[in-house]
N, CA, C and O atoms as a Maestro MAE file, in Angstrom:
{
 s_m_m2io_version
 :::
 2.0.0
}

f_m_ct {
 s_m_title
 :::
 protein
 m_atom[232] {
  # First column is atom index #
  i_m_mmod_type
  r_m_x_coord
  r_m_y_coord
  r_m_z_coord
  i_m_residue_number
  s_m_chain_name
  s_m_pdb_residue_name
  s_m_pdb_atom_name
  i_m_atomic_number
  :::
  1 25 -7.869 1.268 -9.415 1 A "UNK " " N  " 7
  2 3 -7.391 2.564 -9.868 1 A "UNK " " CA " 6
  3 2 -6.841 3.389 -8.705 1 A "UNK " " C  " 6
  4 15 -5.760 3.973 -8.784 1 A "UNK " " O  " 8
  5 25 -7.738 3.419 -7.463 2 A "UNK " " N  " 7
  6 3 -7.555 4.334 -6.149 2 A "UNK " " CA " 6
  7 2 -5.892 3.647 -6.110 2 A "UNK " " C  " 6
  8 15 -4.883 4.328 -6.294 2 A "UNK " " O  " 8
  9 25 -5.898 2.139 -5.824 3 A "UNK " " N  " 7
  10 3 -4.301 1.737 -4.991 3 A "UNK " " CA " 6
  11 2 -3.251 2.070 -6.340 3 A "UNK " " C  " 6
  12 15 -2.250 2.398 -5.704 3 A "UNK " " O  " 8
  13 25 -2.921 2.170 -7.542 4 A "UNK " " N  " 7
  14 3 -2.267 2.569 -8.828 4 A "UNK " " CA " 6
  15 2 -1.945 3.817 -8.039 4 A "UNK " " C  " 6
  16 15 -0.840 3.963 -7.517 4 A "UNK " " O  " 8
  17 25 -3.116 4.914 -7.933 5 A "UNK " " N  " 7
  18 3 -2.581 6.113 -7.855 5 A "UNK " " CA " 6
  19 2 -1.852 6.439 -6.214 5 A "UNK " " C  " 6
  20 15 -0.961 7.282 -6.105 5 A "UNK " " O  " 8
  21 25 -2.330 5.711 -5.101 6 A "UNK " " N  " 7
  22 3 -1.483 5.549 -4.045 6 A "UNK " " CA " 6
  23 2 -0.625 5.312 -4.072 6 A "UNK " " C  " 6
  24 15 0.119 6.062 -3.440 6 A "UNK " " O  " 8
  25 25 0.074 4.044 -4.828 7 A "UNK " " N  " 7
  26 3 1.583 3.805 -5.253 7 A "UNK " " CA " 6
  27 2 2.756 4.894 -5.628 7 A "UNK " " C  " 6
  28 15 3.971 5.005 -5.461 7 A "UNK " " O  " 8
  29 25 1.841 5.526 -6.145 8 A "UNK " " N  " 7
  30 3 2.684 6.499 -6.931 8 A "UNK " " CA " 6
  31 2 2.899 7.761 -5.729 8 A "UNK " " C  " 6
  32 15 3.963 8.314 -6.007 8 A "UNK " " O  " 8
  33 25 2.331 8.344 -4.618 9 A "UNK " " N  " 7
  34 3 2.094 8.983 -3.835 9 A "UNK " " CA " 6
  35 2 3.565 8.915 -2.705 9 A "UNK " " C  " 6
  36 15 4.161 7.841 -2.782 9 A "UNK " " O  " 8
  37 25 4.007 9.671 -1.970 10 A "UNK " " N  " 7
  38 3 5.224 10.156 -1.164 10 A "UNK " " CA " 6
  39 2 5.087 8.837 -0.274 10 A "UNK " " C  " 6
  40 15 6.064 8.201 0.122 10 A "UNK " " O  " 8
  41 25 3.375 8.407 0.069 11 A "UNK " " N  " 7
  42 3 3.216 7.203 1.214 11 A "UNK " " CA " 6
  43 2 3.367 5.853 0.542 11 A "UNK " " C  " 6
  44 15 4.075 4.945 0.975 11 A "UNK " " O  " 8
  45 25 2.618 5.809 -0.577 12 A "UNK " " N  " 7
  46 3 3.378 4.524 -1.566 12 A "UNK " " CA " 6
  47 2 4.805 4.037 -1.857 12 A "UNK " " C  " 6
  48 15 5.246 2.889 -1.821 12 A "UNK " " O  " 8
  49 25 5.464 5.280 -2.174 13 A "UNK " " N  " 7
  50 3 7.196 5.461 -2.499 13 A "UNK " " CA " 6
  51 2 7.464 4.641 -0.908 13 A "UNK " " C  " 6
  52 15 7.974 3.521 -0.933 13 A "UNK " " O  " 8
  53 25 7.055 5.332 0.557 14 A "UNK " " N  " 7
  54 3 7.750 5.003 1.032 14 A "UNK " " CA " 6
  55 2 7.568 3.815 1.717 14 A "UNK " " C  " 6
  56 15 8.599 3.504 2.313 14 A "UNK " " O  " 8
  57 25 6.555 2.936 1.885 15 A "UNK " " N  " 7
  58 3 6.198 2.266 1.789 15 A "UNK " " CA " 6
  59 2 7.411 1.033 0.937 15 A "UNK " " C  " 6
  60 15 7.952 0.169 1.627 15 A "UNK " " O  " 8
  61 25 7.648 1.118 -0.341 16 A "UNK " " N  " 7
  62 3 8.452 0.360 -1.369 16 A "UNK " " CA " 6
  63 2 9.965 0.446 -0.619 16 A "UNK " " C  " 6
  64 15 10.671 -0.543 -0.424 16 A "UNK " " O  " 8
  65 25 10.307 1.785 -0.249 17 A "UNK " " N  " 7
  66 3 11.489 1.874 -0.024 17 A "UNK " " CA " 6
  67 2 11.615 0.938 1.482 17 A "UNK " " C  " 6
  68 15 12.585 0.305 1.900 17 A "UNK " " O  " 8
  69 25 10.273 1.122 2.083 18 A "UNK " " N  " 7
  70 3 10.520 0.917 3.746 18 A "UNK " " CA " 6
  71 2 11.423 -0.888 3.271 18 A "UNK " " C  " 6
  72 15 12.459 -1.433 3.651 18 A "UNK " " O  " 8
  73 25 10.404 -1.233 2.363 19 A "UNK " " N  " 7
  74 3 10.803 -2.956 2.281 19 A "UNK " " CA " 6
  75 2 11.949 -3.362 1.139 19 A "UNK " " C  " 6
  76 15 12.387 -4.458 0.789 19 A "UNK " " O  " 8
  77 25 12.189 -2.251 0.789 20 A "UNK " " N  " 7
  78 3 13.247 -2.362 -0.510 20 A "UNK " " CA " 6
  79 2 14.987 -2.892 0.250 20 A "UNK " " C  " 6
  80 15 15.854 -3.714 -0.047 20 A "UNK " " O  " 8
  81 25 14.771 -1.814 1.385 21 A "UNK " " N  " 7
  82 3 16.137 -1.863 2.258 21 A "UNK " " CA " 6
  83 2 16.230 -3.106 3.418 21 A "UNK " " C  " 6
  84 15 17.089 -3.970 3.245 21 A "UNK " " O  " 8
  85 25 15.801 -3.144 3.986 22 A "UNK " " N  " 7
  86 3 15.753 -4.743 4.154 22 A "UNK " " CA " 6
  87 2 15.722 -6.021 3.427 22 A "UNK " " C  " 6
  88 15 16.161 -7.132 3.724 22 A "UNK " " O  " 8
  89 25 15.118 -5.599 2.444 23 A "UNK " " N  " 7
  90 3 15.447 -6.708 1.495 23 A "UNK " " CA " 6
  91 2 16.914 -6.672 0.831 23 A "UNK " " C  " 6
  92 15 17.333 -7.751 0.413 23 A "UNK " " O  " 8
  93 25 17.620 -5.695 0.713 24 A "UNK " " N  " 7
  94 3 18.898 -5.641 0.202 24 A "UNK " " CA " 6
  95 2 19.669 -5.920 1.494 24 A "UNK " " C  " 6
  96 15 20.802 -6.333 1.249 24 A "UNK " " O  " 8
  97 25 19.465 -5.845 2.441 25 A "UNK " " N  " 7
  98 3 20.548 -6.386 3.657 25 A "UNK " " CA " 6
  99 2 19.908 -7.305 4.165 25 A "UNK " " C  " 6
  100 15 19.795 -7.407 5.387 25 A "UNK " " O  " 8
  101 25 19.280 -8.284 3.175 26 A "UNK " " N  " 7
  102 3 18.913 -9.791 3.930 26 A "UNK " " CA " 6
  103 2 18.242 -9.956 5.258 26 A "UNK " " C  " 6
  104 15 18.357 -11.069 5.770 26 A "UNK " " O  " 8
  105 25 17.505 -8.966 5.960 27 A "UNK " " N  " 7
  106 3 17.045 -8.995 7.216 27 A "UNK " " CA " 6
  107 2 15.159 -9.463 6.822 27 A "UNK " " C  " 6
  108 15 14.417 -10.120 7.553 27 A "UNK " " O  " 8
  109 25 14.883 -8.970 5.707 28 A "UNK " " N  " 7
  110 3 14.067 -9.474 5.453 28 A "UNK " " CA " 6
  111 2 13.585 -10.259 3.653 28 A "UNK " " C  " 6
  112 15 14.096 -9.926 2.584 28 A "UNK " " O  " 8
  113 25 12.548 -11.266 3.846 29 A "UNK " " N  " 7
  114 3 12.783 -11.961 2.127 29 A "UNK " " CA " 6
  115 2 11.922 -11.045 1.526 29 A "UNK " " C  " 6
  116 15 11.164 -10.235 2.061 29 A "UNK " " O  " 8
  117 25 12.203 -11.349 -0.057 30 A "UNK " " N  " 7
  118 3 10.955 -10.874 -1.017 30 A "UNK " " CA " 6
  119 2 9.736 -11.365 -0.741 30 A "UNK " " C  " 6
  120 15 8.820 -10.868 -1.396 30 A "UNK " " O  " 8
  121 25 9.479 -12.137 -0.018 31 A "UNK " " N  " 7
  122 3 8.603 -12.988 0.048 31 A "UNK " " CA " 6
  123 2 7.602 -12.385 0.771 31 A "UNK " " C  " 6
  124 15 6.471 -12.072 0.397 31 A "UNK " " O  " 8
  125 25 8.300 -12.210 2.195 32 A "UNK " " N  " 7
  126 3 7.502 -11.217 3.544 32 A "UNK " " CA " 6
  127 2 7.355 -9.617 2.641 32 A "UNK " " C  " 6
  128 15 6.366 -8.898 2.781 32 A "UNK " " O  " 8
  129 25 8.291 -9.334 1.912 33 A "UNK " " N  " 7
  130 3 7.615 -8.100 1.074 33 A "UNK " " CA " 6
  131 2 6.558 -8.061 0.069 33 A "UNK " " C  " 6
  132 15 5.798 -7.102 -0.068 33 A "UNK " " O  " 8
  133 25 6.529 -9.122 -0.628 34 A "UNK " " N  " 7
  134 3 5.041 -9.467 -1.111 34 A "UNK " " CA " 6
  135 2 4.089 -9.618 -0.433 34 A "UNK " " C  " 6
  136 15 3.054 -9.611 -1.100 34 A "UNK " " O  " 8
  137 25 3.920 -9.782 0.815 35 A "UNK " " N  " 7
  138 3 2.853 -9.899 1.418 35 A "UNK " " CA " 6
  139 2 2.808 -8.981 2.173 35 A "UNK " " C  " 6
  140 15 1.770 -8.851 2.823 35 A "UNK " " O  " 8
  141 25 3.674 -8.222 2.324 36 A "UNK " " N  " 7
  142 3 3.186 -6.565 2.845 36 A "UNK " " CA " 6
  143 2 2.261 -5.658 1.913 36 A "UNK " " C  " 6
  144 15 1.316 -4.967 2.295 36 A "UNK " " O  " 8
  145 25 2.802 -5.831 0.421 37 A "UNK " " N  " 7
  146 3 2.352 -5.245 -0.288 37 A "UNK " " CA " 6
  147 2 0.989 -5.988 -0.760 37 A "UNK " " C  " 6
  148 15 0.376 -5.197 -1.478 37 A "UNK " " O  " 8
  149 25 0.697 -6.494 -0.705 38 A "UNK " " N  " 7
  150 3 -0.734 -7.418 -0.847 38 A "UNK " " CA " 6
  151 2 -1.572 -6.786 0.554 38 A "UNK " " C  " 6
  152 15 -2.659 -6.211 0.611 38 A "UNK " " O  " 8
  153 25 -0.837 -7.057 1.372 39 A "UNK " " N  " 7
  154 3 -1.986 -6.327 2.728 39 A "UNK " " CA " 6
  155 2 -1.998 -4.823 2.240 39 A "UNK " " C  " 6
  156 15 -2.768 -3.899 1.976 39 A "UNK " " O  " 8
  157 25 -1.394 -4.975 2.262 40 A "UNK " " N  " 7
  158 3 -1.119 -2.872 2.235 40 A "UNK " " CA " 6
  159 2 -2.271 -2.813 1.101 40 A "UNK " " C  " 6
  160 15 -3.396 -2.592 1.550 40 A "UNK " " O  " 8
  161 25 -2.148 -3.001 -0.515 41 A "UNK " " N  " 7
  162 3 -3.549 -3.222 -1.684 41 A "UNK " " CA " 6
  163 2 -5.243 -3.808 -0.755 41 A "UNK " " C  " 6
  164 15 -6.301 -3.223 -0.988 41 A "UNK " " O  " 8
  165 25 -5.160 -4.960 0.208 42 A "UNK " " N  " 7
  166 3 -6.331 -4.675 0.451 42 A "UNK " " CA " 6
  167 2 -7.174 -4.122 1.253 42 A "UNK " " C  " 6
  168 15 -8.375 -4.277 1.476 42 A "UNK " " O  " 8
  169 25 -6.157 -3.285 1.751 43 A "UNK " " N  " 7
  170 3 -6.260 -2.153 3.169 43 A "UNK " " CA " 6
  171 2 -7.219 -1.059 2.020 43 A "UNK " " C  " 6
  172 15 -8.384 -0.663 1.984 43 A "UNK " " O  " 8
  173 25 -5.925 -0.858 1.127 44 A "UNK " " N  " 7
  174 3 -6.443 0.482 0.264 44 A "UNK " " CA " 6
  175 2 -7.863 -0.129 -0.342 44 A "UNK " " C  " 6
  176 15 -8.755 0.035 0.491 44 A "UNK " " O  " 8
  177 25 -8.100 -0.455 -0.942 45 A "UNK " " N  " 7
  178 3 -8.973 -0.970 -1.512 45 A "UNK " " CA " 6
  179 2 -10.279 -1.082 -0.992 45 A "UNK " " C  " 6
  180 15 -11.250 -0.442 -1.396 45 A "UNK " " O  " 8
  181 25 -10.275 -2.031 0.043 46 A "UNK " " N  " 7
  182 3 -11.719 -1.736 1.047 46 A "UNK " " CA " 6
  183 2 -11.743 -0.440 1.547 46 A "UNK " " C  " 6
  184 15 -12.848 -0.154 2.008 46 A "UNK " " O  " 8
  185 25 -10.707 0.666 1.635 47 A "UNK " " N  " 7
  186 3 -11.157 1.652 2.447 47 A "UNK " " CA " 6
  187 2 -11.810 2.365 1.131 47 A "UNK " " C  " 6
  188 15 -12.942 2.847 1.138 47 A "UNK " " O  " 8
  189 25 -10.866 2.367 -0.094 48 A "UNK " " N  " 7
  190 3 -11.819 3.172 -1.433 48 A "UNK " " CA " 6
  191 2 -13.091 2.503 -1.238 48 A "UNK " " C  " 6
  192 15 -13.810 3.440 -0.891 48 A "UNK " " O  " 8
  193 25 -13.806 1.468 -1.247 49 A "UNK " " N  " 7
  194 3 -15.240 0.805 -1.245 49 A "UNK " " CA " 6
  195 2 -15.850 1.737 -0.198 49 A "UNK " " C  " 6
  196 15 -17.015 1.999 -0.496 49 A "UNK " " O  " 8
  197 25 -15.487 2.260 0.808 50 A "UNK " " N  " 7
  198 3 -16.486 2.895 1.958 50 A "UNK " " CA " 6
  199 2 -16.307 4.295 1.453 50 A "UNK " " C  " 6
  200 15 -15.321 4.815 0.930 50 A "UNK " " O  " 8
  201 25 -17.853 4.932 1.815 51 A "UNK " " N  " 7
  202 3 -18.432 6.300 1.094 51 A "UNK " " CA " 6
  203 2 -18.448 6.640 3.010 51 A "UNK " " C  " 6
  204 15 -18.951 6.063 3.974 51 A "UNK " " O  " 8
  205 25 -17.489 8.046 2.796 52 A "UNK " " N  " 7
  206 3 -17.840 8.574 4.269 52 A "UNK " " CA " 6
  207 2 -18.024 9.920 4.031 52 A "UNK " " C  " 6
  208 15 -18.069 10.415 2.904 52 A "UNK " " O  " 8
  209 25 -18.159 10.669 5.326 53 A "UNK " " N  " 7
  210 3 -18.361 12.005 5.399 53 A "UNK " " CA " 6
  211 2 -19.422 12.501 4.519 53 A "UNK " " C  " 6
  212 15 -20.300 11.723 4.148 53 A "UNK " " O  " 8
  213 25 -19.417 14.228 4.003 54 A "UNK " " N  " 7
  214 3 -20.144 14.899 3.542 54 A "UNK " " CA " 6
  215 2 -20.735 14.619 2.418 54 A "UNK " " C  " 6
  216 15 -21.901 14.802 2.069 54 A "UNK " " O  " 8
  217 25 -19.654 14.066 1.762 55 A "UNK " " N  " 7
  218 3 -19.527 14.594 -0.055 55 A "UNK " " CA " 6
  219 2 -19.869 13.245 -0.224 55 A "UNK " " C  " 6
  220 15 -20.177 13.088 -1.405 55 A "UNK " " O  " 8
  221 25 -19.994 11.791 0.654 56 A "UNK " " N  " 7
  222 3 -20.606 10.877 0.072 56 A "UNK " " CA " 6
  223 2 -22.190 10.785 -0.612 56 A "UNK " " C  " 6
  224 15 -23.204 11.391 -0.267 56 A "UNK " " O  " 8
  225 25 -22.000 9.845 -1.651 57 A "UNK " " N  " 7
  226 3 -22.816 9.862 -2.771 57 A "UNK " " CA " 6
  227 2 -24.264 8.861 -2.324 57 A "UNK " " C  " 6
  228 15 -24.148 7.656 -2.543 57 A "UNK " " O  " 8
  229 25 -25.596 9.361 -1.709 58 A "UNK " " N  " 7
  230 3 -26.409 8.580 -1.311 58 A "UNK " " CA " 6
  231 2 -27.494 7.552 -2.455 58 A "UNK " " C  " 6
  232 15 -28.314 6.764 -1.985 58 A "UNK " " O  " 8
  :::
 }
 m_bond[231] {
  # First column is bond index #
  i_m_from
  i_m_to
  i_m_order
  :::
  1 1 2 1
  2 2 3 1
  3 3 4 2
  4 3 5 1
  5 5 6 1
  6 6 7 1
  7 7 8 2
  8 7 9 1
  9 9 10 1
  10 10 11 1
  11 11 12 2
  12 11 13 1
  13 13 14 1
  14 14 15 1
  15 15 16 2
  16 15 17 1
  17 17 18 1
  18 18 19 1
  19 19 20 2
  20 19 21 1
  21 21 22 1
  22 22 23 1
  23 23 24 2
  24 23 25 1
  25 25 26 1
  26 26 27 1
  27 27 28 2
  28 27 29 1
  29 29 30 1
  30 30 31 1
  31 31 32 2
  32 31 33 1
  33 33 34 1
  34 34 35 1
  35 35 36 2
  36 35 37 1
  37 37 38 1
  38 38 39 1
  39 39 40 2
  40 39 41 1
  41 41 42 1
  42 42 43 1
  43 43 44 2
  44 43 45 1
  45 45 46 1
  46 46 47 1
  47 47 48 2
  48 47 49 1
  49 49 50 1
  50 50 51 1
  51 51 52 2
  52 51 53 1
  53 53 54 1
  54 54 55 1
  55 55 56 2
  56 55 57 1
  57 57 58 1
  58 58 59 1
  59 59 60 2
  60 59 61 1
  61 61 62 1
  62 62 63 1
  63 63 64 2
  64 63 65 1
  65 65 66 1
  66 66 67 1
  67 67 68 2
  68 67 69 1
  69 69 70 1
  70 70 71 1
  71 71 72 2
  72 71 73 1
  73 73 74 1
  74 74 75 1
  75 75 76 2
  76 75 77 1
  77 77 78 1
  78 78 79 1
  79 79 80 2
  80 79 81 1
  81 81 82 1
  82 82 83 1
  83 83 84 2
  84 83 85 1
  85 85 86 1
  86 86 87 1
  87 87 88 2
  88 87 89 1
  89 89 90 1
  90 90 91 1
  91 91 92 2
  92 91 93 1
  93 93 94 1
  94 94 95 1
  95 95 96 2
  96 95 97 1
  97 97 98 1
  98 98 99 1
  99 99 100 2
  100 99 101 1
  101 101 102 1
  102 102 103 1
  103 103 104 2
  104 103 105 1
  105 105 106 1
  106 106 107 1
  107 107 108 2
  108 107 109 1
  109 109 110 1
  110 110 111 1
  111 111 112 2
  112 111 113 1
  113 113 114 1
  114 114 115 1
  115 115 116 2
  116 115 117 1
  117 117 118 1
  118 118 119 1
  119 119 120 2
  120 119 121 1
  121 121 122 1
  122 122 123 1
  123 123 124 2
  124 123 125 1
  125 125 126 1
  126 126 127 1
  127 127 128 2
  128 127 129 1
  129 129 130 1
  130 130 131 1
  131 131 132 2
  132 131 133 1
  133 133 134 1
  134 134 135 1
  135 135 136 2
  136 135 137 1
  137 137 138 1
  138 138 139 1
  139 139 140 2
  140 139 141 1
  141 141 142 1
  142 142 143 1
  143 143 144 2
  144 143 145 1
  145 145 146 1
  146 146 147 1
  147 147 148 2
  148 147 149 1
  149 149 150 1
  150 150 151 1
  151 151 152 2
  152 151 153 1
  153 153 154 1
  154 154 155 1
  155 155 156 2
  156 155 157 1
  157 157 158 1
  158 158 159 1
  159 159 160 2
  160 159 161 1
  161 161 162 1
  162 162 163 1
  163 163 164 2
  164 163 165 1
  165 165 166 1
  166 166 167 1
  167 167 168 2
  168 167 169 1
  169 169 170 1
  170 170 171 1
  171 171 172 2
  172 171 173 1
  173 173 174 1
  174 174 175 1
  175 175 176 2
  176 175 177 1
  177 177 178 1
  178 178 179 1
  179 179 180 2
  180 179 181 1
  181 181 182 1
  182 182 183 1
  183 183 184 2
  184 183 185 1
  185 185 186 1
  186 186 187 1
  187 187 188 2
  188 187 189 1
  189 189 190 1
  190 190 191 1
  191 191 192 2
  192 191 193 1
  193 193 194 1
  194 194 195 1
  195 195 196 2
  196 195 197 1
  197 197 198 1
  198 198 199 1
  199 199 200 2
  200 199 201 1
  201 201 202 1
  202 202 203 1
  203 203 204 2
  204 203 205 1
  205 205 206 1
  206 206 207 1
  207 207 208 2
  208 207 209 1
  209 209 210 1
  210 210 211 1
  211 211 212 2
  212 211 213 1
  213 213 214 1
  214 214 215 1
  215 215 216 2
  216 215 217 1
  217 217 218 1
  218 218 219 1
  219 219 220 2
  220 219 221 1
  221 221 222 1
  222 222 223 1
  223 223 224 2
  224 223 225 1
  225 225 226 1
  226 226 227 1
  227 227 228 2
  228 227 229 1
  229 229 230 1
  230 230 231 1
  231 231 232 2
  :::
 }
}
């Protein structure tokens, strides 16, 4: 749910765009962009799993 709503976020957008444009001028494949976006999901993901600071829930 957390990485859905990141996607959608100014850093998600740019993120898509960063690999969108290289991929349209052939400098880089869909391929290496799928696997950005797969790292990038389990970056987000383990960091939603960790409870930090104040307001974490003991």
């Amino acid at each position: 749910m957390t990485y859905q709503l990141y996607r959608k976020t100014t850093l998600g957008n740019s993120l898509q765009k960063s690999l969108d444009d290289p991929i349209q001028s052939q400098q880089i494949t869909p391929q290496l962009s799928l696997q950005v976006v797969k790292m990038d999901k389990v970056k987000i993901v383990a960091c939603d799993g960790k409870k930090t600071g104040s307001n974490a829930a003991e």
